[in-house]
C-alpha positions in Angstrom: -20.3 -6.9 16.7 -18.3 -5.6 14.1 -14.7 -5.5 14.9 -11.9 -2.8 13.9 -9.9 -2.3 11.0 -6.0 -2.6 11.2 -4.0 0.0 9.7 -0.1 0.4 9.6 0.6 4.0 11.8 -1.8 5.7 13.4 -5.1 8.4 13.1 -4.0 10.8 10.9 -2.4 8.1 8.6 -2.8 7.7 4.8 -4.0 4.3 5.8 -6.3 5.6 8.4 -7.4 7.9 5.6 -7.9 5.1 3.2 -9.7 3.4 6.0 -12.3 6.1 6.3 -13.1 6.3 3.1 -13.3 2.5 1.9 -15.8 1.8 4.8 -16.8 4.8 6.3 -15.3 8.1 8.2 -16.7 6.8 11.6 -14.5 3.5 11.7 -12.8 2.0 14.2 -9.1 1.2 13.8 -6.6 -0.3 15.6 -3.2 1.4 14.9 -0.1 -0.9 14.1 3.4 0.5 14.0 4.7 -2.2 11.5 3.0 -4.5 8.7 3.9 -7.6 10.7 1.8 -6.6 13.7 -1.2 -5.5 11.5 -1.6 -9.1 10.0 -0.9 -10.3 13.6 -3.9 -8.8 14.7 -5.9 -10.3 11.8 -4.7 -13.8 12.0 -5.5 -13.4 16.0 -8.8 -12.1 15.2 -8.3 -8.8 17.0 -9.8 -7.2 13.6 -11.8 -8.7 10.2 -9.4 -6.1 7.7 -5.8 -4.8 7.2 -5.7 -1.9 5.1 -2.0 -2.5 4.2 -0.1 0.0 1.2 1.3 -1.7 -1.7 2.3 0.3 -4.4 3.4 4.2 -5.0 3.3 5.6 -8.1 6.3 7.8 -7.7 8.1 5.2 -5.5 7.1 2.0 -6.5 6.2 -1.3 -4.8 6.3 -2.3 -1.5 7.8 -5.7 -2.5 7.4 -7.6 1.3 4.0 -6.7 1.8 3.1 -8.9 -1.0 5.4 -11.3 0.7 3.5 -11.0 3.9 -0.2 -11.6 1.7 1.8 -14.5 0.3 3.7 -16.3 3.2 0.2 -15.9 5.2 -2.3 -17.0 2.9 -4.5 -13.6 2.9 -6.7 -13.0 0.6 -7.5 -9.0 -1.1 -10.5 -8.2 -1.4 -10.5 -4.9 -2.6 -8.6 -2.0 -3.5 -8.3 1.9 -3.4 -6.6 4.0 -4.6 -5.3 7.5 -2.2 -4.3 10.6 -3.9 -1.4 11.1 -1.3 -1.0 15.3 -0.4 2.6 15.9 1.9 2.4 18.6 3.5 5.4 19.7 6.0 4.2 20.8 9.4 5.5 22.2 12.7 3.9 23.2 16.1 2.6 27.1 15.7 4.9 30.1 15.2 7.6 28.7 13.3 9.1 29.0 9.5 10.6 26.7 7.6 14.0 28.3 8.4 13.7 28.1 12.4 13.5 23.6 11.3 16.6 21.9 11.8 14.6 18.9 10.8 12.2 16.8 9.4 10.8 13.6 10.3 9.0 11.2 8.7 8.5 7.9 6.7 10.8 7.2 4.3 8.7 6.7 1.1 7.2 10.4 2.4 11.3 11.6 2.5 11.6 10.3 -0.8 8.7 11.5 -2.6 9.0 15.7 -1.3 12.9 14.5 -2.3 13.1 17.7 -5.1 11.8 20.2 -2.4 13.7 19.3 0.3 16.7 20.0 -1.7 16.5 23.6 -1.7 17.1 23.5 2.1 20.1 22.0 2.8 20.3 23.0 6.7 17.3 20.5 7.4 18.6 17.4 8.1 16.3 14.7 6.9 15.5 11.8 10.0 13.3 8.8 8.9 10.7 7.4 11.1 8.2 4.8 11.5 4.8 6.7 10.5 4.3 10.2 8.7 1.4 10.7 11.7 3.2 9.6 14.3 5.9 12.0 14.2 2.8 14.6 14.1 1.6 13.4 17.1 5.0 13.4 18.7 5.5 16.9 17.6 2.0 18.0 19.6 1.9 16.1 22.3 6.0 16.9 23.4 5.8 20.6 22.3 8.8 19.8 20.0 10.2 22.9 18.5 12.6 23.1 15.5 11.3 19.5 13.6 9.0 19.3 11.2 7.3 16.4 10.0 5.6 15.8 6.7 2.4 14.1 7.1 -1.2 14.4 5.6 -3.7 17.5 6.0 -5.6 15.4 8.2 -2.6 15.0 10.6 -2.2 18.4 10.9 -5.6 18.8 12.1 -5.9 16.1 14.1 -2.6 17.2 16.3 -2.8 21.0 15.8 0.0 21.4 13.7 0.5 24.4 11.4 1.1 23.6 7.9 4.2 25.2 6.5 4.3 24.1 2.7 1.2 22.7 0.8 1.9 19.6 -1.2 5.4 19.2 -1.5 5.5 15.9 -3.0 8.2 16.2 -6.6 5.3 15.0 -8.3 2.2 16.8 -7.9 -0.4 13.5 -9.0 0.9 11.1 -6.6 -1.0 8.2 -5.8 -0.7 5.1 -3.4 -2.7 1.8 -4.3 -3.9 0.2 -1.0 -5.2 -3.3 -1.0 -7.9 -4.5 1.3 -7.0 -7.5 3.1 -8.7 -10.3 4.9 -8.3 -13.7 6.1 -10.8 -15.5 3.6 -12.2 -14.1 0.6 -15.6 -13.0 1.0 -18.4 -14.4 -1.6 -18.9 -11.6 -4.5 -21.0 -12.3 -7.2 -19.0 -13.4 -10.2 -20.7 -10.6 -12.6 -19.0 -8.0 -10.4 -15.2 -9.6 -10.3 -13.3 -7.9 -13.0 -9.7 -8.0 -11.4 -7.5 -10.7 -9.6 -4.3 -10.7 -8.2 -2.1 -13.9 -9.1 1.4 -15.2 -7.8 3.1 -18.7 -9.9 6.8 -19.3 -10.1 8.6 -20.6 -13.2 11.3 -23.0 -14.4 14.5 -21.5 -15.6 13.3 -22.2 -19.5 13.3 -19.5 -22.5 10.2 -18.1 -23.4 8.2 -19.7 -19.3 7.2 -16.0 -19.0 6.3 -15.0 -22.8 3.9 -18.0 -22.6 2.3 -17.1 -19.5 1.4 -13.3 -21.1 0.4 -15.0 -24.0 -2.0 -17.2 -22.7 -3.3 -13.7 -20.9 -3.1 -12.4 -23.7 -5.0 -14.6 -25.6 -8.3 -15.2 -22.7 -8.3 -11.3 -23.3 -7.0 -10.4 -19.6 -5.3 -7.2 -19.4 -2.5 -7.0 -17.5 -2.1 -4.3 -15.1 0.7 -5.2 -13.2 3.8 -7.6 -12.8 6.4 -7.7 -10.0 9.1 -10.4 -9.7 10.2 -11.7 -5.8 13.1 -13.5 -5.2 12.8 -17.2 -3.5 15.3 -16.5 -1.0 15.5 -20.8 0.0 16.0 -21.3 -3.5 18.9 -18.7 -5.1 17.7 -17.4 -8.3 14.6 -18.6 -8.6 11.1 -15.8 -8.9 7.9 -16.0 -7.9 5.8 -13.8 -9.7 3.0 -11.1 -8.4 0.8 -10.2 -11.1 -2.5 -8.4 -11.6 -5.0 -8.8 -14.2 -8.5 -6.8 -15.2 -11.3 -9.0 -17.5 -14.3 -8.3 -18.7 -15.8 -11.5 -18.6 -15.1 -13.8 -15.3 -15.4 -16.8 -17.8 -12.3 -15.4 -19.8 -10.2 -15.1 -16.3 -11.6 -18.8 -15.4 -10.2 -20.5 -18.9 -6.6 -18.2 -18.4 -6.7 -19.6 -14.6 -7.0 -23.2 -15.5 -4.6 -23.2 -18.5 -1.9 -21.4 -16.0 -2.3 -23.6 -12.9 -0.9 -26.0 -15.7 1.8 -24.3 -16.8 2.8 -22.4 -14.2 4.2 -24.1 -10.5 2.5 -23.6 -7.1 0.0 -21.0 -8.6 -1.8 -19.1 -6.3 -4.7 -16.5 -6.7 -4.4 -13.7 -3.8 -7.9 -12.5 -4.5 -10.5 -11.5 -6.9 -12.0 -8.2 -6.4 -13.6 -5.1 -7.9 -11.4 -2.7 -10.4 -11.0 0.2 -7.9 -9.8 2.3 -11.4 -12.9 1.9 -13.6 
């Protein structure tokens, strides 16, 4: 029997969204209000999957959900990537100058951060989940708050949508990694990305070495993101990803870094979700 997927937030969700479309529209999820209780589920065995967010391209990363892949020993084993829509909705028969205020998460607050600006009487309330205030909004009757949520959310709760796509920038798009327990067996020929985390002495030139060597097994590096050790003050660990044409390249770069770098780690080996 095929258990659910766990999602942060609930149907109507960007996650839940992601979730449809990575495995298919009919899936089941179980809805988590936080990250924590997602990978709960999965190290429990409640689900096989998280869907968990982990980088915005407006707002950046989500620096402790790599933490949580990290401190857990996950593995990702895929990736997608959402173009995220923010729409501002309210139950029917209102405008946007009858809101007094809008509700949501505060990645979503941040990124519609330009047009909420030219109303200055909303005050702006954060929450745990863009489709949870939706829900809240339906289910209470709530008059006078908005919240800004996906088109799906709207639908799903019976919202009316007040303003289209009020995200400041218009292409704005949210990577989500796929997340399980174990990696699952994929045929080398179709690997062509990895995610990689290795921590480095306080020496000039640790990191420069480490790109070269990337450099020089032809891996392209896609991303870098630094994490403080917070037991050891001043010290990084570094989250890096990397696409390759050839998995034998990526093998040669992984063995010469696992000598180089200290406690390397690889957080999974995947399909490019960009290609």
């Amino acid at each position: 029997m095929t258990k659910p997927i766990a999602i942060q937030g609930i149907k109507g969700s960007f996650h839940h969204e992601v979730a449809q479309q990575y495995f298919n529209p009919k899936t089941e999820v179980v809805e988590c209000m936080s990250f924590d209780s997602a990978v709960d589920s999965l190290l429990q065995g409640d689900t096989d999957y998280i869907v968990m967010a982990l980088e915005n391209s407006i707002a950046g990363s989500i620096i402790p959900n790599y933490a949580l892949i990290d401190n857990h020993d996950l593995s990702i084993v895929g990736e997608y990537y959402l173009d995220v829509q923010h729409n501002l909705m309210a139950l029917s028969g209102q405008s946007i100058a009858s809101i007094s205020e809008v509700h949501s998460h505060p990645m979503a607050l941040l990124q519609c951060k330009v047009f909420l600006k030219d109303y200055p009487h909303i005050k702006l309330v954060e929450a745990k989940d863009t489709a949870d205030v939706a829900k809240q909004i339906s289910e209470e009757k709530i008059k006078g708050i908005a919240a800004i949520a996906s088109k799906n959310a709207a639908n799903l709760y019976g919202l009316d949508v007040l303003a289209k796509s009020i995200q400041t920038i218009k292409h704005n798009e949210t990577r989500f990694a796929i997340i399980k327990r174990q990696n699952h067996q994929i045929e080398r020929k179709e690997l062509n990305k990895a995610s990689l985390k290795f921590e480095l002495d306080h020496k000039r030139g640790s990191l420069a070495t480490i790109l070269n060597v990337m450099s020089d097994c032809k891996l392209n590096l896609t991303k870098i993101q630094s994490l403080p050790k917070i037991e050891t003050p001043w010290k990084y660990a570094f989250f890096v990803d990397v696409t390759f044409e050839d998995y034998k390249d990526y093998e040669k770069a992984q063995s010469i870094m696992q000598l180089m770098a200290e406690n390397f780690k690889v957080l999974g080996e995947y399909k490019n979700a960009r290609l």
